[in-house]
PyMOL Python script that loads the backbone (N, CA, C, O; Angstrom):
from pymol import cmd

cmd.read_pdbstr("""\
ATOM      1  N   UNK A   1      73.325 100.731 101.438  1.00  0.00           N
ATOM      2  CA  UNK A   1      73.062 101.779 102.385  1.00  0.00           C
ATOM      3  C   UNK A   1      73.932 102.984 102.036  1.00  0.00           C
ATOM      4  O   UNK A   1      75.146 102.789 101.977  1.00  0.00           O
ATOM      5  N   UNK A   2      73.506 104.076 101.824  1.00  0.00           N
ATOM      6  CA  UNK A   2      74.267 105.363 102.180  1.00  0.00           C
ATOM      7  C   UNK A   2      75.312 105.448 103.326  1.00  0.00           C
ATOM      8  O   UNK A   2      75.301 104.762 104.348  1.00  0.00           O
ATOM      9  N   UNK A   3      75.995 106.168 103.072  1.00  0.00           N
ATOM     10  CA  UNK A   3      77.150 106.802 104.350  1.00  0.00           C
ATOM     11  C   UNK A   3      77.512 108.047 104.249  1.00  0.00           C
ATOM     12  O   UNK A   3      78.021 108.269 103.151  1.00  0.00           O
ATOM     13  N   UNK A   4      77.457 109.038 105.002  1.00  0.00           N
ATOM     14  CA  UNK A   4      77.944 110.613 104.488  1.00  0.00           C
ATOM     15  C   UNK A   4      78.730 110.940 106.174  1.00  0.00           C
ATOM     16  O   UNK A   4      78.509 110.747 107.370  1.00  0.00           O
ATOM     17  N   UNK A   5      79.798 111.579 105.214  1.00  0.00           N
ATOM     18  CA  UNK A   5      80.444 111.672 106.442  1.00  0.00           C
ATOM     19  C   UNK A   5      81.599 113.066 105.566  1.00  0.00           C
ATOM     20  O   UNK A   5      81.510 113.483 104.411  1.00  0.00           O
ATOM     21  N   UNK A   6      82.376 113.385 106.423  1.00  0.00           N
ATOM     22  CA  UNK A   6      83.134 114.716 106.074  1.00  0.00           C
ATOM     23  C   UNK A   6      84.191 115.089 106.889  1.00  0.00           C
ATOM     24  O   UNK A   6      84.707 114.166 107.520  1.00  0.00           O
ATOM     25  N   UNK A   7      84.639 116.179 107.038  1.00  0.00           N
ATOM     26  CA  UNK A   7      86.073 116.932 107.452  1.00  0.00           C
ATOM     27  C   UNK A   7      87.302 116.016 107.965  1.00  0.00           C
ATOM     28  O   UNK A   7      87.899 116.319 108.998  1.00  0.00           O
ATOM     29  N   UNK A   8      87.735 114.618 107.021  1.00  0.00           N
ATOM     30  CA  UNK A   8      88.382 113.790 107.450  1.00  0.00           C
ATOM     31  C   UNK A   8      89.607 113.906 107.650  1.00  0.00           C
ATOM     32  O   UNK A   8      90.389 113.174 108.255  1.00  0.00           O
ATOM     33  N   UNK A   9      89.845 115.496 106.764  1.00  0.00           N
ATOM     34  CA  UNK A   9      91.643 115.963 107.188  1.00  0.00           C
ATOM     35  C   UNK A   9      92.622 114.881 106.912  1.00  0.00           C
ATOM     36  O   UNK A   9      93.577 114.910 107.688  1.00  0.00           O
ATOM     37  N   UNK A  10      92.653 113.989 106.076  1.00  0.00           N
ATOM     38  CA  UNK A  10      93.722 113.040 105.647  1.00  0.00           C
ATOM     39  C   UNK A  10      95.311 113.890 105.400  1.00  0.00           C
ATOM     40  O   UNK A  10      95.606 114.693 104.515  1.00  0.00           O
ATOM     41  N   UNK A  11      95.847 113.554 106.127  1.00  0.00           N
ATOM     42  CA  UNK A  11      97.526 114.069 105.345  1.00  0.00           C
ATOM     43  C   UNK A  11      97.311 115.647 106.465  1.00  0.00           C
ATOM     44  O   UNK A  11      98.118 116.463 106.018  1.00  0.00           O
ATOM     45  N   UNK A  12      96.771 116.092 107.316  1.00  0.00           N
ATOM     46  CA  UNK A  12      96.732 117.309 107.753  1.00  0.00           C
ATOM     47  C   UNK A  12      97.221 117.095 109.251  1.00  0.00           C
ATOM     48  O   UNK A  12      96.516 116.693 110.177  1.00  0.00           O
ATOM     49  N   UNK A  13      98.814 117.504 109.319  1.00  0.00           N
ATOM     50  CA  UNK A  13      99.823 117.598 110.834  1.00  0.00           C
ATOM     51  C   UNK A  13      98.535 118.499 112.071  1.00  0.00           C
ATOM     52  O   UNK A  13      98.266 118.218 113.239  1.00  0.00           O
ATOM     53  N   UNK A  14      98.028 119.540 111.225  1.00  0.00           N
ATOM     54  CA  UNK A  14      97.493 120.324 112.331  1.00  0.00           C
ATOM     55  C   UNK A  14      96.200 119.864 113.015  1.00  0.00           C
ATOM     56  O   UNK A  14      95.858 119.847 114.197  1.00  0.00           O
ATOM     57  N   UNK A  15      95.633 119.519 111.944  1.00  0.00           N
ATOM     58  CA  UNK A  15      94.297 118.356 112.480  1.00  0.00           C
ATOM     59  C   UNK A  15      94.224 117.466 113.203  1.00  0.00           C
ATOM     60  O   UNK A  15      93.310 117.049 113.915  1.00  0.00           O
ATOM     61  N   UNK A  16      96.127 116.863 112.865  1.00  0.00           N
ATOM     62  CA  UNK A  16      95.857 115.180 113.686  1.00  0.00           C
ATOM     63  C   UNK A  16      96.099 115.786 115.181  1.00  0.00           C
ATOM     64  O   UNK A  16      95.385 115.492 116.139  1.00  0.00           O
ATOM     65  N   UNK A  17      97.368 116.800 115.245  1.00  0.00           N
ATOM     66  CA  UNK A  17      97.264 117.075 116.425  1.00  0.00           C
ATOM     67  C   UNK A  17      96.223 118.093 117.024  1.00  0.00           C
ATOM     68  O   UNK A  17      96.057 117.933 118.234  1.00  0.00           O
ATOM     69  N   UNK A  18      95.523 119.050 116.484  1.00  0.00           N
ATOM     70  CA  UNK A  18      94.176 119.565 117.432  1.00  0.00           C
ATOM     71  C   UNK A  18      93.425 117.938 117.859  1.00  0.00           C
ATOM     72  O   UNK A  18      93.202 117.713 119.048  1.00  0.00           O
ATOM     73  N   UNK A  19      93.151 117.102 117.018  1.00  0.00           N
ATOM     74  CA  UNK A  19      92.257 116.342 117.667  1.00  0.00           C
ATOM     75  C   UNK A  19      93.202 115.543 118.748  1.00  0.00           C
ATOM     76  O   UNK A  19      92.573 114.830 119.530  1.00  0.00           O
ATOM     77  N   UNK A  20      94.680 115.570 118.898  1.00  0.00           N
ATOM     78  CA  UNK A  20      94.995 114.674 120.181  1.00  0.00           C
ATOM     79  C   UNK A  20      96.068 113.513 119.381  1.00  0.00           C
ATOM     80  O   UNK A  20      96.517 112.679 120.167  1.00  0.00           O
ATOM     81  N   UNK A  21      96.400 113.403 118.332  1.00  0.00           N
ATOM     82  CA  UNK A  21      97.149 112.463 117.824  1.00  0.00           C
ATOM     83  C   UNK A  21      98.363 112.910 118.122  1.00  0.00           C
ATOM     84  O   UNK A  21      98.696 114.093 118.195  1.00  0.00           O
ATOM     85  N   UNK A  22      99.375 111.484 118.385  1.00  0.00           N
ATOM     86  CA  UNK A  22     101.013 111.995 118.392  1.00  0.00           C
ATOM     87  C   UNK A  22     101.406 111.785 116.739  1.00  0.00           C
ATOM     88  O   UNK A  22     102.573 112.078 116.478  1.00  0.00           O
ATOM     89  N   UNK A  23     100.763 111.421 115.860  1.00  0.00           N
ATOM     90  CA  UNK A  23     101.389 111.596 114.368  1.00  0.00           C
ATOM     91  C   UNK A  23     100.205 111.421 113.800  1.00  0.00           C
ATOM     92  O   UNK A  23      99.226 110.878 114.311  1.00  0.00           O
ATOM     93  N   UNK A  24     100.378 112.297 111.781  1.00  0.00           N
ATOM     94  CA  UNK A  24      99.474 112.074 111.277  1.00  0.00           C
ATOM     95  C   UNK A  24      98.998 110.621 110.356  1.00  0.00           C
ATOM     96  O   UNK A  24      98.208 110.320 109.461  1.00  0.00           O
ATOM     97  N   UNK A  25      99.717 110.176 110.952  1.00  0.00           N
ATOM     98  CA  UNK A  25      99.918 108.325 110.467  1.00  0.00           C
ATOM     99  C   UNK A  25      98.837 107.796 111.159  1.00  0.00           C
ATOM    100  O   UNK A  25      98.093 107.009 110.574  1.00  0.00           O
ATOM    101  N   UNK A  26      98.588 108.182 112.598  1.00  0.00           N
ATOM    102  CA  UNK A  26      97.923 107.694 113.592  1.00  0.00           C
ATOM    103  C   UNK A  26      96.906 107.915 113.522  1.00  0.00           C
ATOM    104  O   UNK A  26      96.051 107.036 113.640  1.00  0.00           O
ATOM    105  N   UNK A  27      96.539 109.549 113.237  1.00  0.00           N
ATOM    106  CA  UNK A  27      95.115 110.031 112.794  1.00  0.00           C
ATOM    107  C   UNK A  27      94.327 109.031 111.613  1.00  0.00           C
ATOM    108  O   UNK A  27      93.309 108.362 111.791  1.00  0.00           O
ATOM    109  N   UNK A  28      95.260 109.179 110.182  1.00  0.00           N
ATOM    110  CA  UNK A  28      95.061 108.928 109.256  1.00  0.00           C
ATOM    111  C   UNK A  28      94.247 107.239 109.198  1.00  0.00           C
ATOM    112  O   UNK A  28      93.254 106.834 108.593  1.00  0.00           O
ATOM    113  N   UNK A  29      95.390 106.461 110.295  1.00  0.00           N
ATOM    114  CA  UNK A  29      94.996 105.094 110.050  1.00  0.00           C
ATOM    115  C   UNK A  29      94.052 104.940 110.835  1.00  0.00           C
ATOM    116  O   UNK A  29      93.747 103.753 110.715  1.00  0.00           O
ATOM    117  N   UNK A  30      93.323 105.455 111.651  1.00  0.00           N
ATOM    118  CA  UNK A  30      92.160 105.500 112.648  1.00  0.00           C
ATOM    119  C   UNK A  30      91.095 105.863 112.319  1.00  0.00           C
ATOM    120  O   UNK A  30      90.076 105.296 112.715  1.00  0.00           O
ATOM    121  N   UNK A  31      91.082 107.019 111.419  1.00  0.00           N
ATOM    122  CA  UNK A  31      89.946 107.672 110.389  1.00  0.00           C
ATOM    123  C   UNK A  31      89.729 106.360 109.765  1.00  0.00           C
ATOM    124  O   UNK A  31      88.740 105.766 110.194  1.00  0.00           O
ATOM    125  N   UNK A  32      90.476 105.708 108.772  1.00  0.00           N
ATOM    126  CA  UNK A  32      90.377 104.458 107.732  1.00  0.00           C
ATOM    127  C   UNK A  32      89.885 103.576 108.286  1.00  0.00           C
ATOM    128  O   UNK A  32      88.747 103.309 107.902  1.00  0.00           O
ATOM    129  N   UNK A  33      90.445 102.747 109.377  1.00  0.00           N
ATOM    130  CA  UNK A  33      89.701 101.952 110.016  1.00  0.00           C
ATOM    131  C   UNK A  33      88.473 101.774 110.240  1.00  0.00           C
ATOM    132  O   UNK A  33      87.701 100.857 109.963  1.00  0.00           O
ATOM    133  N   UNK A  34      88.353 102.826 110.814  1.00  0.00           N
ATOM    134  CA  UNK A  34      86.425 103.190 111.591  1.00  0.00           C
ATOM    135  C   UNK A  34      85.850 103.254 110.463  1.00  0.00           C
ATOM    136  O   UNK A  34      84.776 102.653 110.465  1.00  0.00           O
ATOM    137  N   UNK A  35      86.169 103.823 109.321  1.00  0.00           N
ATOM    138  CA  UNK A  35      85.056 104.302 107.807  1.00  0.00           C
ATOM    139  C   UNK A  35      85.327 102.673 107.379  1.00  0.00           C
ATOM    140  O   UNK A  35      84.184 102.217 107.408  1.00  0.00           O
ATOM    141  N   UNK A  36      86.035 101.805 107.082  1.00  0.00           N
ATOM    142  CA  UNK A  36      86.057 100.888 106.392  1.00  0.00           C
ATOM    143  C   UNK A  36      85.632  99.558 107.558  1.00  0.00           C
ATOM    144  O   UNK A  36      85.480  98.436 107.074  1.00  0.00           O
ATOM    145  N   UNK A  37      85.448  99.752 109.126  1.00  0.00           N
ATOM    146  CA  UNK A  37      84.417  98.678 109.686  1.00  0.00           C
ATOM    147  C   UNK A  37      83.086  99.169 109.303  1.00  0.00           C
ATOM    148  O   UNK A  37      82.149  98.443 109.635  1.00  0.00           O
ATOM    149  N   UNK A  38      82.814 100.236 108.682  1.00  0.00           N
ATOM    150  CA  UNK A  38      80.988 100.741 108.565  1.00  0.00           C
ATOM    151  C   UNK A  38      80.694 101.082 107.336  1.00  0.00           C
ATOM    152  O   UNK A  38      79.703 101.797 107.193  1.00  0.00           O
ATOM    153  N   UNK A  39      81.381 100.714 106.261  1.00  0.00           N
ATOM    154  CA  UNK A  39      81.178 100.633 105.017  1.00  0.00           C
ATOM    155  C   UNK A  39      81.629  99.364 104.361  1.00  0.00           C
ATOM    156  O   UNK A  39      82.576  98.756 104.861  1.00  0.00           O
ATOM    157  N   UNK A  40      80.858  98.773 102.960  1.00  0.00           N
ATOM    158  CA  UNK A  40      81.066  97.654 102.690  1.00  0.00           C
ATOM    159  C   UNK A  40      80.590  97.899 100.889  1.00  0.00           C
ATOM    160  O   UNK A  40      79.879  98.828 100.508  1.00  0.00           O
ATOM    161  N   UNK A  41      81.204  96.788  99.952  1.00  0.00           N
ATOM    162  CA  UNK A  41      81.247  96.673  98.616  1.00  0.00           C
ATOM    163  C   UNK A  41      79.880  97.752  98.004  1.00  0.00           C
ATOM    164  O   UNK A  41      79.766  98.648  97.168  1.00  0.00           O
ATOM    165  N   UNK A  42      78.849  96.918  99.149  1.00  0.00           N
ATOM    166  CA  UNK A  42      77.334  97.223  98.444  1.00  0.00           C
ATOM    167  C   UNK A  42      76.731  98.384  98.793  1.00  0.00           C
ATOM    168  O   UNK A  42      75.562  98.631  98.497  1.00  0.00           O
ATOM    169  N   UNK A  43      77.677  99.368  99.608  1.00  0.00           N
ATOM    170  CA  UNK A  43      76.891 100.547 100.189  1.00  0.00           C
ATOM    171  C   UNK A  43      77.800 101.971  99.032  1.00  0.00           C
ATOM    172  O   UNK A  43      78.757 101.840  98.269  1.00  0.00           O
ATOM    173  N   UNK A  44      77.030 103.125  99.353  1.00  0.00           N
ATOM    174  CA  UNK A  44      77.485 104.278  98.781  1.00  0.00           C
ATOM    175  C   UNK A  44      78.080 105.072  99.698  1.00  0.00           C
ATOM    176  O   UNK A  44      77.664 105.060 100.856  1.00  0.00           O
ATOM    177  N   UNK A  45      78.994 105.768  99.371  1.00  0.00           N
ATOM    178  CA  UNK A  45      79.518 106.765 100.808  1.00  0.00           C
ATOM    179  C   UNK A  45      79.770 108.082  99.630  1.00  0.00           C
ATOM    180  O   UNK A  45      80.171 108.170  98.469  1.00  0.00           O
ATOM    181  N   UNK A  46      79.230 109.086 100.794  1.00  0.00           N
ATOM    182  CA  UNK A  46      79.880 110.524 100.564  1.00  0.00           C
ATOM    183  C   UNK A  46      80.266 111.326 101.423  1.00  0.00           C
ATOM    184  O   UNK A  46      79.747 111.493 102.526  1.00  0.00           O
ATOM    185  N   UNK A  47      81.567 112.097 100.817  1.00  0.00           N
ATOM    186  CA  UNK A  47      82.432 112.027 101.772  1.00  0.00           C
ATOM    187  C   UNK A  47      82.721 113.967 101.401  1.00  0.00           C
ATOM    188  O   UNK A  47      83.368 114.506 100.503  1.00  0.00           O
ATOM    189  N   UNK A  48      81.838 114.608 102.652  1.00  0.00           N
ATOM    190  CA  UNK A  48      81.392 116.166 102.310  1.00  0.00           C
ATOM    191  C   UNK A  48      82.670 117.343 102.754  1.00  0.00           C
ATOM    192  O   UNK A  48      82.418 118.200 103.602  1.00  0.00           O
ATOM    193  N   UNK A  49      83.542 117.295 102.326  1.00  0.00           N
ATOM    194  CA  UNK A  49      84.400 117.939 101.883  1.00  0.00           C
ATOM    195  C   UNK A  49      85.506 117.868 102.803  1.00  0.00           C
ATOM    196  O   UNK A  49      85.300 116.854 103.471  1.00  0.00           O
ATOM    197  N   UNK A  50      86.619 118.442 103.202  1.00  0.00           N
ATOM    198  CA  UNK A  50      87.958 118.789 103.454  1.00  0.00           C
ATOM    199  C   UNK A  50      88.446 117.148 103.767  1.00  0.00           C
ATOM    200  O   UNK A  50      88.740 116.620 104.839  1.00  0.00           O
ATOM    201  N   UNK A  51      88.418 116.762 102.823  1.00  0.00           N
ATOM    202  CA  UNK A  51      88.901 115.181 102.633  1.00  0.00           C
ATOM    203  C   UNK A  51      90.732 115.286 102.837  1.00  0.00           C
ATOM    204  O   UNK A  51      91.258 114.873 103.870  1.00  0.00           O
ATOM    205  N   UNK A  52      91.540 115.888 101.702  1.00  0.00           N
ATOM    206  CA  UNK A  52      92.771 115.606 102.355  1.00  0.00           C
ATOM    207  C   UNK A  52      94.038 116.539 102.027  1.00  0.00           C
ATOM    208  O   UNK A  52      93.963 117.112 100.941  1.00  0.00           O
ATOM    209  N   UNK A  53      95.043 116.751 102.697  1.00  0.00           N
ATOM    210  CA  UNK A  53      96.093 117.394 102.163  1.00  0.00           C
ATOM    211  C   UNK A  53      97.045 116.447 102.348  1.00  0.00           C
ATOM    212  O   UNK A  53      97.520 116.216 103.460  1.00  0.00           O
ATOM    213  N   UNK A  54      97.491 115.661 100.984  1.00  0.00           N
ATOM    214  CA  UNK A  54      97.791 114.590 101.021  1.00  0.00           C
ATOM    215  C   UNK A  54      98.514 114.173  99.487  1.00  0.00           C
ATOM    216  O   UNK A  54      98.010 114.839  98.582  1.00  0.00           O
ATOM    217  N   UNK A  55      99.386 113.392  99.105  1.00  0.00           N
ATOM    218  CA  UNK A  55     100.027 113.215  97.840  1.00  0.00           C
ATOM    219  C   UNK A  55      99.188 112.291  97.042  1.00  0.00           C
ATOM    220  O   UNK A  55      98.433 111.477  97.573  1.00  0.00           O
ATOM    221  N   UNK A  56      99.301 112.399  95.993  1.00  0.00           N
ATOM    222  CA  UNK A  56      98.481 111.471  95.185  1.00  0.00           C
ATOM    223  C   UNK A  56      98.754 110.033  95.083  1.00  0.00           C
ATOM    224  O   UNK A  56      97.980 109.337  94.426  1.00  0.00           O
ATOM    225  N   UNK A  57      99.641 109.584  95.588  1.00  0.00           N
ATOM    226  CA  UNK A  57      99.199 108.319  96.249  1.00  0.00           C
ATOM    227  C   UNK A  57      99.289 107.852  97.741  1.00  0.00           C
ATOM    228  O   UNK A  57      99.464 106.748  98.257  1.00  0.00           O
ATOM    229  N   UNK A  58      99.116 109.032  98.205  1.00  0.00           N
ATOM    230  CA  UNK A  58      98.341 108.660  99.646  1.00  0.00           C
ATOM    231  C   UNK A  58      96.495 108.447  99.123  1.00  0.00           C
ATOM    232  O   UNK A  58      95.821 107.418  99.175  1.00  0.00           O
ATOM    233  N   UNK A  59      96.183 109.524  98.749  1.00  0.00           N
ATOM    234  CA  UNK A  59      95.121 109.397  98.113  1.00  0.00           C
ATOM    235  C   UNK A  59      94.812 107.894  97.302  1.00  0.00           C
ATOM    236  O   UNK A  59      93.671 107.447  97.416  1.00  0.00           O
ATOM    237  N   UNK A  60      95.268 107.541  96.934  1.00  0.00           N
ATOM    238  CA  UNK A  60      94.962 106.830  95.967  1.00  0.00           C
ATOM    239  C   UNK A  60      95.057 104.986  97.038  1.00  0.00           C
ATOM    240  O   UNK A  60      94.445 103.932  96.864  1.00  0.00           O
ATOM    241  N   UNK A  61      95.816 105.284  97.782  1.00  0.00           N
ATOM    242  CA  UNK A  61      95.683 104.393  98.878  1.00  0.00           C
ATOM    243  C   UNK A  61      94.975 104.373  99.860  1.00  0.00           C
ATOM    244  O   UNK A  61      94.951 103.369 100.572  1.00  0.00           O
ATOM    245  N   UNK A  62      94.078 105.688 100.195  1.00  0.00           N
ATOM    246  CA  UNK A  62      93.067 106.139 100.744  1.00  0.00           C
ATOM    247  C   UNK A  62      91.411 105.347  99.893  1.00  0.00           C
ATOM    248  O   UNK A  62      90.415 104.879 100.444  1.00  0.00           O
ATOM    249  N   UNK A  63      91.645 105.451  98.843  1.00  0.00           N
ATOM    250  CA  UNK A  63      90.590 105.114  97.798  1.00  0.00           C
ATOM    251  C   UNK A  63      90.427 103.615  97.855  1.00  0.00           C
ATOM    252  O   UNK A  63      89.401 102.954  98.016  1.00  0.00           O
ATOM    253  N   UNK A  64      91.586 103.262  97.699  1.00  0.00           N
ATOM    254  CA  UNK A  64      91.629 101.410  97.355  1.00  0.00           C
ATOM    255  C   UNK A  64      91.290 100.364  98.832  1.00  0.00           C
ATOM    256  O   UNK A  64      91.083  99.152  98.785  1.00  0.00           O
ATOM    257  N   UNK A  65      91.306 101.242 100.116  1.00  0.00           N
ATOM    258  CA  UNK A  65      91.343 100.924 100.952  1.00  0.00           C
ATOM    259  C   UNK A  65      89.915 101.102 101.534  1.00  0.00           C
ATOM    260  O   UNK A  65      89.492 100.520 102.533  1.00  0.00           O
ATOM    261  N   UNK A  66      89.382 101.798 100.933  1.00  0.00           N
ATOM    262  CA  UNK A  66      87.956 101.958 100.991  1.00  0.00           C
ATOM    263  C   UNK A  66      86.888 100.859 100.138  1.00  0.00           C
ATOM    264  O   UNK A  66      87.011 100.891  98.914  1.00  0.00           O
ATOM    265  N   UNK A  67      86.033 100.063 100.607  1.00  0.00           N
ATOM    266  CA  UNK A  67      85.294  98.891 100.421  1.00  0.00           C
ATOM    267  C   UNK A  67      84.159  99.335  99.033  1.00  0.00           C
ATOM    268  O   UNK A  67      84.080  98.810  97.923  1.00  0.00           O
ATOM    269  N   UNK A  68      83.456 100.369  99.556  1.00  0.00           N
ATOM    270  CA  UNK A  68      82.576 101.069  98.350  1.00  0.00           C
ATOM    271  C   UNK A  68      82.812 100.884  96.760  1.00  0.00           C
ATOM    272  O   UNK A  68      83.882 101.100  96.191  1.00  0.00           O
ATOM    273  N   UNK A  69      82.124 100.630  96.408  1.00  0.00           N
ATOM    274  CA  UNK A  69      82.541 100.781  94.739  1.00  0.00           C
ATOM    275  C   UNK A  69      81.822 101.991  94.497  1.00  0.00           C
ATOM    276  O   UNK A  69      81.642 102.190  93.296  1.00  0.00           O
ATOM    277  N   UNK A  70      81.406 102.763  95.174  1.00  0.00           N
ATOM    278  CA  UNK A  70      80.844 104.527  94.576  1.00  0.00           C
ATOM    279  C   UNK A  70      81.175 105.151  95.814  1.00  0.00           C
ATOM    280  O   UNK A  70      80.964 104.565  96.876  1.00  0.00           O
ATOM    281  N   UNK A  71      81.671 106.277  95.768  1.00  0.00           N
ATOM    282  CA  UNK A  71      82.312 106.719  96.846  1.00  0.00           C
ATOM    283  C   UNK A  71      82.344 108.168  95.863  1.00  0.00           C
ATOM    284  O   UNK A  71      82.865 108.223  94.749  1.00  0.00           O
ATOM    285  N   UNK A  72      81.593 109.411  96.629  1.00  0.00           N
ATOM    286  CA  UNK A  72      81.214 110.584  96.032  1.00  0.00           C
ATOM    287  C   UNK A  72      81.945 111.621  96.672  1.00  0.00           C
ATOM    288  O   UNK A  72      81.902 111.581  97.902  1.00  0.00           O
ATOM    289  N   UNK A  73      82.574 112.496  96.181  1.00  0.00           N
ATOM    290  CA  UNK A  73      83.504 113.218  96.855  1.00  0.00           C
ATOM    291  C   UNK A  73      82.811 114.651  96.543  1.00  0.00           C
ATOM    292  O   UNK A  73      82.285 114.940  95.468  1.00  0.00           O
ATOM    293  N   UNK A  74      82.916 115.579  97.791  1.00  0.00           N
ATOM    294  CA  UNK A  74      82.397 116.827  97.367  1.00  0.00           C
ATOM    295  C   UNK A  74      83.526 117.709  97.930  1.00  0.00           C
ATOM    296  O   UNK A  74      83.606 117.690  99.159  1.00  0.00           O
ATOM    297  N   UNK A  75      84.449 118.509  97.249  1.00  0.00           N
ATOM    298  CA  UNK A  75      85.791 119.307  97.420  1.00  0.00           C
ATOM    299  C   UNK A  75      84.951 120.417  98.028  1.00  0.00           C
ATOM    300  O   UNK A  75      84.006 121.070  97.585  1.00  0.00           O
ATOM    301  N   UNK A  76      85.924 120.423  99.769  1.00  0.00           N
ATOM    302  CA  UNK A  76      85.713 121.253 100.175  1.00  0.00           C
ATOM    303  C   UNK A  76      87.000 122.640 101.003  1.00  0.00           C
ATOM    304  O   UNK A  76      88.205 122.410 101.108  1.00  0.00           O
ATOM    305  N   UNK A  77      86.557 123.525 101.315  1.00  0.00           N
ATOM    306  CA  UNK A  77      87.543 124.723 101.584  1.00  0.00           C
ATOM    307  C   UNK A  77      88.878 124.204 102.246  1.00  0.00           C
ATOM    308  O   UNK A  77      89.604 125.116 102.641  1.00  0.00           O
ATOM    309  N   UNK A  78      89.174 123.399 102.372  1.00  0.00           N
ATOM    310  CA  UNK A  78      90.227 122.840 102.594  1.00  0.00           C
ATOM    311  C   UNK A  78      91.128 122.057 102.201  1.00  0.00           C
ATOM    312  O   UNK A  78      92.100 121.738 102.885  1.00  0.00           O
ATOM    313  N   UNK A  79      90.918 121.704 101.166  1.00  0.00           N
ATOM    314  CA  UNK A  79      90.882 120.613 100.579  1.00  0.00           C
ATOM    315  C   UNK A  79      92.056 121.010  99.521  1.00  0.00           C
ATOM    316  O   UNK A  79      91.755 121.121  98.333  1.00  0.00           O
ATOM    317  N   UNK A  80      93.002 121.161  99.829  1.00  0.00           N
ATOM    318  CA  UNK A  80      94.035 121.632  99.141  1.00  0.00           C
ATOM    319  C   UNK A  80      94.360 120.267  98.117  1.00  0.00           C
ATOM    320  O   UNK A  80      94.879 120.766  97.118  1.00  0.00           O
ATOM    321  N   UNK A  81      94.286 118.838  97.938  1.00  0.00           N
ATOM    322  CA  UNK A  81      94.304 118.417  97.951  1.00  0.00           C
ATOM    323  C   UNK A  81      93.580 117.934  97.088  1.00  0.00           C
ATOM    324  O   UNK A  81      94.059 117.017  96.421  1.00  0.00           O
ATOM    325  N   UNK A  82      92.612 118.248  96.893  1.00  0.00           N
ATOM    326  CA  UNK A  82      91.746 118.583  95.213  1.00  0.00           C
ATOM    327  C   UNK A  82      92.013 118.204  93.872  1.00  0.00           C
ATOM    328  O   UNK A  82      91.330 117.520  93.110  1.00  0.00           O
ATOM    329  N   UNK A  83      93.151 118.771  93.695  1.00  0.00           N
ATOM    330  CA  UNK A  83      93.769 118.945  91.788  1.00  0.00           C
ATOM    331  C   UNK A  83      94.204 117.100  92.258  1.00  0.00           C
ATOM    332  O   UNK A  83      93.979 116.309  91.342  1.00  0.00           O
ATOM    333  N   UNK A  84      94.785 116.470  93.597  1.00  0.00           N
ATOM    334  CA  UNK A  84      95.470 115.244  93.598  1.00  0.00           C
ATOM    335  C   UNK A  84      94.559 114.289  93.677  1.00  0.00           C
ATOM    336  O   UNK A  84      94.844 113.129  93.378  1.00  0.00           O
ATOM    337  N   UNK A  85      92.951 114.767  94.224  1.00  0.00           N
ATOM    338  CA  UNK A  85      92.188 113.771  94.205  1.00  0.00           C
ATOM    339  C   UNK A  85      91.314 113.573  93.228  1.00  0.00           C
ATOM    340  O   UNK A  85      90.481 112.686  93.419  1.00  0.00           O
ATOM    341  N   UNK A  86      91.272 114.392  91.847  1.00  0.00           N
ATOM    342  CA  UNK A  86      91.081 114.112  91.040  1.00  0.00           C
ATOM    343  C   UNK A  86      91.985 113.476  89.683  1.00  0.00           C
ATOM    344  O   UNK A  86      91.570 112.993  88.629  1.00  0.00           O
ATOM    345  N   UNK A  87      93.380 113.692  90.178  1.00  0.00           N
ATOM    346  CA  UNK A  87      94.113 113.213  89.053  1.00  0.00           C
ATOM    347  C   UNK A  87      94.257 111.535  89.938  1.00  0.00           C
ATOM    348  O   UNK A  87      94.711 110.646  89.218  1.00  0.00           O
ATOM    349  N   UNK A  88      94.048 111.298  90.786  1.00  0.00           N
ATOM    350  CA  UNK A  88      93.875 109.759  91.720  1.00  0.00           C
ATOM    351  C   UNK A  88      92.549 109.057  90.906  1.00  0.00           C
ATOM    352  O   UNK A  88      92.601 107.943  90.386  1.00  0.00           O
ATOM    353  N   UNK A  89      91.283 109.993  90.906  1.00  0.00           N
ATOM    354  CA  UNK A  89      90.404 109.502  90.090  1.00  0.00           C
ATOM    355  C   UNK A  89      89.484 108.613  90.965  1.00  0.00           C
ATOM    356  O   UNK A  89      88.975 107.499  90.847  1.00  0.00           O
ATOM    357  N   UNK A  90      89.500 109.953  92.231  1.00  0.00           N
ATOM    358  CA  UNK A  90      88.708 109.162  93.428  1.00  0.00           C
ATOM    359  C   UNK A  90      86.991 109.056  92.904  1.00  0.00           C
ATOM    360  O   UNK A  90      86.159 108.502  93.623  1.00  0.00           O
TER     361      UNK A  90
END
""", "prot")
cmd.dss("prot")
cmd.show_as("cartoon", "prot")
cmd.util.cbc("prot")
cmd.orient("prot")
């Protein structure tokens, strides 16, 4: 099955708190959760841009933690985070 989903703000203080989080730990691990009960080995996910401002191995623990074996990333205006999620090799 497909999955498309987007503006997940990983690693972003200002995001976790506009949406209501007391840390971006909290955001972060709540986003992961929910995407990884509704995705599984055999499905595809894409994931439509401002994915994360985040270190390259947050990223990269972001990736491994994800069930998908194709998982399509489309860099978006926010996404500062970019040059790290390609040297991760999401």
């Amino acid at each position: 099955m497909n999955f498309f989903t987007s503006d997940l703000h990983i690693g972003d203080k200002t995001i976790a708190h506009w949406r209501g989080f007391d840390s971006v730990e909290a955001h972060d691990e709540l986003l992961l959760s929910r995407l990884c009960e509704r995705v599984g080995s055999d499905d595809e996910l894409w994931i439509l841009g401002d994915v994360c401002k985040a270190t390259v191995a947050a990223v990269r623990t972001l990736r491994e933690a994800i069930a998908c074996e194709q998982v399509h990333i489309v860099i978006g205006n926010h996404d500062t985070g970019s040059k790290r999620m390609l040297e991760a090799q999401l």
